[in-house]
VEXDO-386413 format. One record per residue (C-alpha): residue number from 1; x, y, z. Coordinates in nm, 2 decimals. Example, Ala and Ser with C-alpha at 12.3 -4.5 7.8 and 13.67 -1.06 7.14 Angstrom:
REM residues 2
  num    east   north      up
    1    1.23   -0.45    0.78
    2    1.37   -0.11    0.71
//
This chain:
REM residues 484
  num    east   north      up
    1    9.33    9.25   14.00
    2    9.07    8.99   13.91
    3    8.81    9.24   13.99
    4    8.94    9.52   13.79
    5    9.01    9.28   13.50
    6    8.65    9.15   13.52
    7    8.54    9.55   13.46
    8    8.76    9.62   13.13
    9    8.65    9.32   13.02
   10    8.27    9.40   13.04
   11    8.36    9.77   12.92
   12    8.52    9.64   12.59
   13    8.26    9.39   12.50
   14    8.00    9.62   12.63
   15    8.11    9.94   12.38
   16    8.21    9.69   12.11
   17    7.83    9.48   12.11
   18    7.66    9.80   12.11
   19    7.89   10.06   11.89
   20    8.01    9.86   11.60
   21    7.61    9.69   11.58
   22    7.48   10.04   11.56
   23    7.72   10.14   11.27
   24    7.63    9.85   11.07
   25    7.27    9.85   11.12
   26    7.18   10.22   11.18
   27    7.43   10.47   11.00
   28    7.58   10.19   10.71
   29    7.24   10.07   10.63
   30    7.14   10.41   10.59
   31    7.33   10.56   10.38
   32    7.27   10.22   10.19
   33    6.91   10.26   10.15
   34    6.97   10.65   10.03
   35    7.24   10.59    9.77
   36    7.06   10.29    9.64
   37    7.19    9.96    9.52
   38    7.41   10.11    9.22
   39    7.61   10.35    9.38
   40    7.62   10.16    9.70
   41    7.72    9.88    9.53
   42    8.03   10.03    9.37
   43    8.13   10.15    9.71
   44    8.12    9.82    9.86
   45    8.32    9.63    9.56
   46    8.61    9.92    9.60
   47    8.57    9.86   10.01
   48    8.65    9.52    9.96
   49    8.92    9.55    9.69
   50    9.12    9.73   10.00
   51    9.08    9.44   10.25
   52    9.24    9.18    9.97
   53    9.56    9.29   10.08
   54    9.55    9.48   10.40
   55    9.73    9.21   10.55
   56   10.10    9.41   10.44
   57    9.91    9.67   10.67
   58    9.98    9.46   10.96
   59   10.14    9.10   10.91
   60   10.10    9.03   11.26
   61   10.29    9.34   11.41
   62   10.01    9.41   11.66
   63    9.96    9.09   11.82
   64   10.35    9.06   11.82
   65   10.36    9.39   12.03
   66   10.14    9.36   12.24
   67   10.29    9.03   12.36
   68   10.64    9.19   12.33
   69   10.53    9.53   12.55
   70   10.35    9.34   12.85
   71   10.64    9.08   12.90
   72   10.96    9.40   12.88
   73   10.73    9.73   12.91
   74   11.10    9.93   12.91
   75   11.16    9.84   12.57
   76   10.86   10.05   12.42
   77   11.07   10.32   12.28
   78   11.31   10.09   12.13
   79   11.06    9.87   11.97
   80   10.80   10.14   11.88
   81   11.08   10.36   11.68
   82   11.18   10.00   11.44
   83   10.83    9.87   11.39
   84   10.64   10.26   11.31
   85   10.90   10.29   10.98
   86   10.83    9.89   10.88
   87   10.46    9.97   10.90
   88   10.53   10.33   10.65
   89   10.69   10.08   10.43
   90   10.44    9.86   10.49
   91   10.18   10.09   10.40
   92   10.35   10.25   10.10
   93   10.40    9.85    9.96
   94   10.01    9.82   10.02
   95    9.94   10.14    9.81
   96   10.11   10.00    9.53
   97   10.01    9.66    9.50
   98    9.65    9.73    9.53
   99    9.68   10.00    9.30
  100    9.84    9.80    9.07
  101    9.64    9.51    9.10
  102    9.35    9.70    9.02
  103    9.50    9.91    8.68
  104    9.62    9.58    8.56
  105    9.37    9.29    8.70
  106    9.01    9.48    8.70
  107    9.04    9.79    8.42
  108    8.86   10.03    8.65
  109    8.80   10.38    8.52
  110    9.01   10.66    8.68
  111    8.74   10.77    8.93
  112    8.69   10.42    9.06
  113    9.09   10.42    9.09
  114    9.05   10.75    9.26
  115    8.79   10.60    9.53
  116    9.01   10.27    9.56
  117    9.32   10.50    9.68
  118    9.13   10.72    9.95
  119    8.99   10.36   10.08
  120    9.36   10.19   10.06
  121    9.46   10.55   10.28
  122    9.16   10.47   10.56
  123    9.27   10.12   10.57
  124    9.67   10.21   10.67
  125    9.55   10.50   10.89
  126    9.26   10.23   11.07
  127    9.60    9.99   11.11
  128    9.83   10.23   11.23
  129    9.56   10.30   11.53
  130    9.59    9.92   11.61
  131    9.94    9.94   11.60
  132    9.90   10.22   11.85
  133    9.69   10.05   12.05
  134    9.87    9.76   12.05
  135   10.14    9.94   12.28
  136    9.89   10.06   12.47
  137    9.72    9.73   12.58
  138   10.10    9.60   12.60
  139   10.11    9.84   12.88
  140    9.81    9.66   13.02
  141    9.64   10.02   13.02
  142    9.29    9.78   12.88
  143    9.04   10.05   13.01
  144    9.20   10.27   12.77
  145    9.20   10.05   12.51
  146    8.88    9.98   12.54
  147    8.74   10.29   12.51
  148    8.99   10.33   12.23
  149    8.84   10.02   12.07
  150    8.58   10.19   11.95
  151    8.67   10.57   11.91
  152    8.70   10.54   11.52
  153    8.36   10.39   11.47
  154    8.23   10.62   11.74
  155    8.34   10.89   11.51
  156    8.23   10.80   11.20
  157    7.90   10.78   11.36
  158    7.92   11.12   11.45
  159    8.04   11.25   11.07
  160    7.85   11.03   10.92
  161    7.51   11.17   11.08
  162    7.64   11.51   11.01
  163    7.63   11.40   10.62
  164    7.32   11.25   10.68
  165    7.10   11.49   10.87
  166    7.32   11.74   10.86
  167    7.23   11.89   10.50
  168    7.57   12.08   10.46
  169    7.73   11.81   10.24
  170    7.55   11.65    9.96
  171    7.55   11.23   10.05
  172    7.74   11.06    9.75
  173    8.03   10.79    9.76
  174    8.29   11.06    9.76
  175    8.15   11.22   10.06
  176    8.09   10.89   10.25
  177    8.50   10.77   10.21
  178    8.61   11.14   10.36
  179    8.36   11.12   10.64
  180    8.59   10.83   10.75
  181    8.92   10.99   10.63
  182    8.85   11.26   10.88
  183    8.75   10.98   11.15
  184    9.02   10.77   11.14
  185    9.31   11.08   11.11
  186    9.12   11.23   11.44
  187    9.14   10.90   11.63
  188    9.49   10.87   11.49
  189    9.57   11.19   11.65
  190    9.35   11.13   11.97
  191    9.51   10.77   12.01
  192    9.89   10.91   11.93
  193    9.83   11.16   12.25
  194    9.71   10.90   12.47
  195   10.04   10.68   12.36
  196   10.31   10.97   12.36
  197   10.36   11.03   12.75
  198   10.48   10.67   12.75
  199   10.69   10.70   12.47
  200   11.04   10.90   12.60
  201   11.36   10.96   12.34
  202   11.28   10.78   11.98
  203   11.54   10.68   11.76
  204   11.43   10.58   11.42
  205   11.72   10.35   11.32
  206   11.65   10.06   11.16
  207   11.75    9.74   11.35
  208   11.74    9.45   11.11
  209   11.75    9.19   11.33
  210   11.45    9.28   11.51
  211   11.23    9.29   11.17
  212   11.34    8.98   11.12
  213   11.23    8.81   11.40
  214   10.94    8.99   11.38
  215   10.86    8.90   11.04
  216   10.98    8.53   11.09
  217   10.75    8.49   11.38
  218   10.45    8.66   11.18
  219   10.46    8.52   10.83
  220   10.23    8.19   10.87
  221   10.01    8.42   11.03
  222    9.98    8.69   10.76
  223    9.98    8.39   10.51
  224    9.67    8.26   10.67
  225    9.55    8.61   10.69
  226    9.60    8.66   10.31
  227    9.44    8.37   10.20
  228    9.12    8.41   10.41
  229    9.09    8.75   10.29
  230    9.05    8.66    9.92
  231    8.80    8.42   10.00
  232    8.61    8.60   10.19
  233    8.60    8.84   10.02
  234    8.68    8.76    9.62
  235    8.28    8.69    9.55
  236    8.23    9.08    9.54
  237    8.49    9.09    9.24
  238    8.37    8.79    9.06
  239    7.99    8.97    9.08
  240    8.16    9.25    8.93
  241    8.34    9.11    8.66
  242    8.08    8.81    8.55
  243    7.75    9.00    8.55
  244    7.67    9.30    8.35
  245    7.45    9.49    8.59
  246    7.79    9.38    8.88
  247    7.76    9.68    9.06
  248    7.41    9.65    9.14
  249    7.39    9.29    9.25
  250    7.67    9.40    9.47
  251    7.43    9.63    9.60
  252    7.18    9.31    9.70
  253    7.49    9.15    9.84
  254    7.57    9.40   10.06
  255    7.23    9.41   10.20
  256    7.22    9.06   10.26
  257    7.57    9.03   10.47
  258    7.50    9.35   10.70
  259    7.33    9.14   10.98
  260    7.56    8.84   10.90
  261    7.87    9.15   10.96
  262    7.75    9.25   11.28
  263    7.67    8.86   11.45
  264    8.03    8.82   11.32
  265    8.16    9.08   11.57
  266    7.99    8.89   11.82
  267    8.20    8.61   11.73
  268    8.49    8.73   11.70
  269    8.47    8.89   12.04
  270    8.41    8.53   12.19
  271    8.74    8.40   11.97
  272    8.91    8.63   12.14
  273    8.83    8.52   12.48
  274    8.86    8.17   12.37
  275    9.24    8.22   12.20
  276    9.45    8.33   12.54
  277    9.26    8.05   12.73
  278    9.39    7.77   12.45
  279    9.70    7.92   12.44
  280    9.78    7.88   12.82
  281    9.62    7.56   12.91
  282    9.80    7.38   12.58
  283   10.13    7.52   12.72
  284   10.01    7.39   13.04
  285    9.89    7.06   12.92
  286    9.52    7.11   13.05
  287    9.29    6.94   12.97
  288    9.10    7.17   12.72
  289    8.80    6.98   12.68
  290    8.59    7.09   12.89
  291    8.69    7.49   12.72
  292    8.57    7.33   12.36
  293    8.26    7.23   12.49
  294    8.19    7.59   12.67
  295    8.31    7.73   12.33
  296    8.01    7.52   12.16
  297    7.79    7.60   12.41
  298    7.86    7.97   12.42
  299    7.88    8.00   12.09
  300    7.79    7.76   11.81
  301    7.43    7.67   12.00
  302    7.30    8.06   11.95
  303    7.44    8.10   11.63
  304    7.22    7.82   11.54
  305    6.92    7.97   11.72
  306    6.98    8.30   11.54
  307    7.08    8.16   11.21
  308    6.75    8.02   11.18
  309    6.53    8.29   11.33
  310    6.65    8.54   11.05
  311    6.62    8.25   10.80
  312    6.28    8.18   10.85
  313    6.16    8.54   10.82
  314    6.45    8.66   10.62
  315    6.16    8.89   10.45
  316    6.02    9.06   10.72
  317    6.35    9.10   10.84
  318    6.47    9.31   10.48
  319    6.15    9.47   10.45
  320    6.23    9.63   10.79
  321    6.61    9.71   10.74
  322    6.54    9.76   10.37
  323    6.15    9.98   10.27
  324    6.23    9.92    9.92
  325    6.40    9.58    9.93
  326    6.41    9.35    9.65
  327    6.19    9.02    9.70
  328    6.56    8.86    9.59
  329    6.73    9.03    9.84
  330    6.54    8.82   10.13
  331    6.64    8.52    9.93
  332    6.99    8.58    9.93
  333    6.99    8.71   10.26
  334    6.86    8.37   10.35
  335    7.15    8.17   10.26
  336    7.37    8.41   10.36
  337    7.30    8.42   10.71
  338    7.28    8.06   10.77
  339    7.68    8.06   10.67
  340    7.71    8.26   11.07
  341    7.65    7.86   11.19
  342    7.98    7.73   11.05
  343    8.16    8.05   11.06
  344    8.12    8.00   11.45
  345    8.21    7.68   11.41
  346    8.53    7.77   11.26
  347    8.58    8.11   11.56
  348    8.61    7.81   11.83
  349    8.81    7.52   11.63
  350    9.05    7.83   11.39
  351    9.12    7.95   11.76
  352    9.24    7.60   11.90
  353    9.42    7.52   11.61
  354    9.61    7.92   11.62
  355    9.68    7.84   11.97
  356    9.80    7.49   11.91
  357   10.01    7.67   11.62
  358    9.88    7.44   11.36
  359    9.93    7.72   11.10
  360   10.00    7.46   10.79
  361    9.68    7.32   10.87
  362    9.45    7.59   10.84
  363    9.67    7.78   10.54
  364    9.62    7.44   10.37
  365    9.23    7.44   10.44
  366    9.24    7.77   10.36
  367    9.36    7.72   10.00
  368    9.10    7.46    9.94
  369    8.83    7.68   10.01
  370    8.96    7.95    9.82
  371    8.98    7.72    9.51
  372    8.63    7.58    9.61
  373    8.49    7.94    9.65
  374    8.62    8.07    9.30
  375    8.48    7.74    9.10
  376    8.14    7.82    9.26
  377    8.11    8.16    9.20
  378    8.26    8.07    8.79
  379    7.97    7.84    8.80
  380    7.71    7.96    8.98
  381    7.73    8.36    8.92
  382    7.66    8.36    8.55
  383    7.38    8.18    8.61
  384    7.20    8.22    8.94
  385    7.35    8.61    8.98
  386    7.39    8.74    9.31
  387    7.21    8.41    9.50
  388    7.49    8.22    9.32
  389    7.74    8.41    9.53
  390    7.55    8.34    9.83
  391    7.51    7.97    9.76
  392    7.89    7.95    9.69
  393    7.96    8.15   10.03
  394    7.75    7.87   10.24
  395    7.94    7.58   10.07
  396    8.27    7.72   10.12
  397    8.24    7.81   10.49
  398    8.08    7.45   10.56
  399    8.35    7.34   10.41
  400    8.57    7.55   10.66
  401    8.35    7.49   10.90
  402    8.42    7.07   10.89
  403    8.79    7.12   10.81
  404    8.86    7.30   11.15
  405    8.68    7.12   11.38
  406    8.81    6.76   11.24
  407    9.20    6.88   11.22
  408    9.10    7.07   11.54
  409    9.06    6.73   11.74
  410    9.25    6.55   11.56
  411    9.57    6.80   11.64
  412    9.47    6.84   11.98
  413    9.46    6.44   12.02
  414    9.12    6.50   12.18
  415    8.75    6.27   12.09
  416    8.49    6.47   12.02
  417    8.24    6.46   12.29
  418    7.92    6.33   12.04
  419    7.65    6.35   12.28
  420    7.69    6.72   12.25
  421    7.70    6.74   11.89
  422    7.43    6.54   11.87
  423    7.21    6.79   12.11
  424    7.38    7.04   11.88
  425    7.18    6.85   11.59
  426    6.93    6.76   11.79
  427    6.85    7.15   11.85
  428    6.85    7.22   11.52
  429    6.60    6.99   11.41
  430    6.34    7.12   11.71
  431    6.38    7.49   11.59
  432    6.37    7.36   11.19
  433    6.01    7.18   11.30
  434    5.92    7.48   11.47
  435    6.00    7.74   11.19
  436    5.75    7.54   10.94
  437    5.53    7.53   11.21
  438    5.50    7.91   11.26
  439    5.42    7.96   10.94
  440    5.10    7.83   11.03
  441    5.03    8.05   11.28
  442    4.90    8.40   11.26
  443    5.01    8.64   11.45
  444    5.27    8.97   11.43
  445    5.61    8.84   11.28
  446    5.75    9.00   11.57
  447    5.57    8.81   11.83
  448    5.69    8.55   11.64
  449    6.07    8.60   11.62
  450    6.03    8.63   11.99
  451    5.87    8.32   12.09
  452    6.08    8.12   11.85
  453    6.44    8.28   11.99
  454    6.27    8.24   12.35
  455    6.21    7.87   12.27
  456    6.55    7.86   12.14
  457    6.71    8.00   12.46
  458    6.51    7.73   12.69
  459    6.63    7.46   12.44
  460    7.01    7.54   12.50
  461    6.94    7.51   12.89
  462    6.69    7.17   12.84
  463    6.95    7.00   12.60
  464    7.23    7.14   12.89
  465    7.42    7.27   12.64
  466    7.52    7.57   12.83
  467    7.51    7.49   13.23
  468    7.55    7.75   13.46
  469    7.84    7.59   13.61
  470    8.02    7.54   13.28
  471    7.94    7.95   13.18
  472    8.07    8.07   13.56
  473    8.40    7.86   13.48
  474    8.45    8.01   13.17
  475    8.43    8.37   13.27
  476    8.67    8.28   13.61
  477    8.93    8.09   13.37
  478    8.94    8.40   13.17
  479    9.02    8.56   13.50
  480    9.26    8.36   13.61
  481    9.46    8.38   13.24
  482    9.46    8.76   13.24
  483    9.56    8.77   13.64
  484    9.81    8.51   13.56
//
């Protein structure tokens, strides 16, 4: 069992770490750099108008299925028939409020309105596959799933290079959203036939008392979900609105956040390691001390080491990714990817404080930082543009960042361990030394980035921040939770 686990495992992070990467950095950026920052730009600001409320797509339905599933796999035809027709009303509810939102809150001409729908469609599609797959992993079928995980990117990869190289279509927003209309309703379809020979007799009654539980056990979550989502994500609307030339300096910001994007799938891969492990050994009463600390180690420590790599040759880095960058672009990009530090910060301590179901906590930090985030961005994008936005996104998830880690003790009843912290700060002050330093040095900037991440690396192992030991019982006590 451990065994078998220990290969899913591998598979999923292994397809995830090099799919979704390649998506972001080869085909996205791509189509980026030949649409330009204009046109680009007004793709991305509609993108992210359909995540502000995608959480009516889901409001914790997956997660509460595939819990649900594993524990009474007999009830899957039962369950599947109530929850399928609260996600269509779900997804009709979405439709409508974002539509509705954006006729009434942004004034958007009917083409953008147009473009805003067909996203809003390839959002409920992309969350009915989770749902799907959310049964399927309740069935503990994870190879499948895994290779499900990333059949929908897989596939816009494969459309998407058709439109690129394939000079039957010509490449312009309208093209780009069908490209992934047509591969998320094929891995709809694909996923559906891998479900259906588990699924037996459905009855599509309505049974009340199950969406309530449902919804009663989900709400905080979806809350939390909510909130995040506009402040993450509410910067690309304020550019819009504030600036004349929005859509462009959307264009910049997009630029700027693909690397930060595709570290963040890293982290949220770890998170999701690190969340079933909190979960049991709280209910256990474990010690979870010893799990924090492999959390920092595994995770905040290379953020910090890759953080500042890009940051200190943020353009050669743009120049690469980007021929005809901007020479604002590599300063925005600069602040933006320092904000992967705290935001890994927050993937460990938002994980123990979701497992330690300190929901009020984190909706309340939450709030905070969404107020913090919009006063910024009124004060700072009028005036400093695009880099304003950036500025305000570092700020905010700092701010995140210390929130979650000081309720995260603090609800956990645990001292921080401060000699790691301080080899935490103590790291960072070595590589900030060494990235002035290499400035004096002349040599390819490639050579460089090596050398300096290579340092970084022996650094992590010097200051013990990861030991071997630590690492090896972190992968088994991911073993044992799963076997278990």
């Amino acid at each position: 069992m451990r065994k078998k686990f220990a290969s899913n495992l591998i598979l999923m992070l292994g397809l995830n770490l090099l799919i979704k990467p390649f998506w972001i950095l080869g085909i996205d950026r791509t189509i980026q750099n030949m649409m330009g920052l204009q046109e680009y730009g007004l793709y991305y600001n509609m993108f992210n108008f359909s995540l502000m409320l995608s959480v009516f797509l889901d409001f914790g339905i997956a997660n509460y299925t595939s819990s649900s599933i594993a524990k009474q796999p007999q009830k899957i035809n039962e369950q599947f028939s109530v929850l399928f027709v609260v996600k269509i009303f779900f997804s009709i509810a979405y439709l409508l409020f974002t539509l509705c939102a954006a006729l009434f809150l942004t004034g958007y001409d009917s083409h953008s309105l147009y473009l805003l729908f067909i996203l809003g469609v390839n959002q409920a599609i992309s969350f009915f596959i989770i749902f799907f797959r959310s049964n399927i992993s309740g069935l503990q079928l994870f190879k499948t799933d895994s290779l499900l995980s990333v059949l929908d990117r897989g596939l816009m990869i494969l459309f998407c290079s058709v439109l690129i190289w394939g000079g039957m279509f010509n490449l312009s927003i309208d093209t780009f959203i069908y490209a992934q209309t047509c591969a998320y309703s094929t891995s709809l379809i694909l996923v559906f036939m891998v479900l259906k020979p588990h699924l037996n007799k459905l009855n599509f009654n309505m049974d009340k008392q199950l969406v309530f539980d449902v919804l009663k056990k989900t709400y905080p979550y979806a809350l939390l979900a909510l909130i995040m989502m506009f402040y993450t994500r509410i910067d690309n609307l304020m550019l819009e609105k504030l600036l004349p030339d929005g859509y462009y300096q959307i264009g910049i910001y997009a630029q700027s956040y693909r690397l930060l994007d595709a570290a963040n799938m890293f982290g949220a891969l770890i998170a999701m390691l690190l969340l079933p492990m909190f979960s049991r050994m709280i209910k256990n009463n474990d010690d979870i001390k010893p799990m924090i600390n492999s959390g920092i180690g595994v995770l905040i420590a290379p953020s910090i080491i890759f953080s500042f790599a890009c940051y200190f040759y943020q353009k050669e880095i743009m120049d690469l990714l980007y021929p005809n960058a901007l020479s604002i672009t590599s300063d925005v990009f600069g602040f933006v990817i320092l904000c992967f530090i705290p935001i890994s910060v927050m993937y460990v301590f938002g994980t123990l404080l979701t497992a330690n179901s300190n929901l009020k906590a984190l909706n309340i930090l939450a709030l905070l930082a969404l107020l913090i985030n919009f006063s910024l961005n009124y004060f700072l994008i009028p005036e400093y543009k695009v880099q304003g936005a950036a500025i305000s996104a570092l700020v905010t998830q700092t701010f995140i960042a210390i929130g979650n880690a000081i309720y995260g003790y603090k609800k956990t009843n645990i001292k921080p361990d401060y000699s790691l912290w301080f080899k935490l700060i103590l790291l960072a002050l070595i590589l900030l030394l060494l990235g002035n330093a290499t400035k004096l040095v002349s040599m390819n900037w490639m050579f460089e980035i090596l050398a300096y991440s290579a340092i970084g690396c022996i650094l992590i192992f010097v200051l013990k921040l990861i030991e071997l030991k630590r690492t090896l019982d972190f992968i088994k006590d991911k073993l044992n939770s799963y076997q278990n």
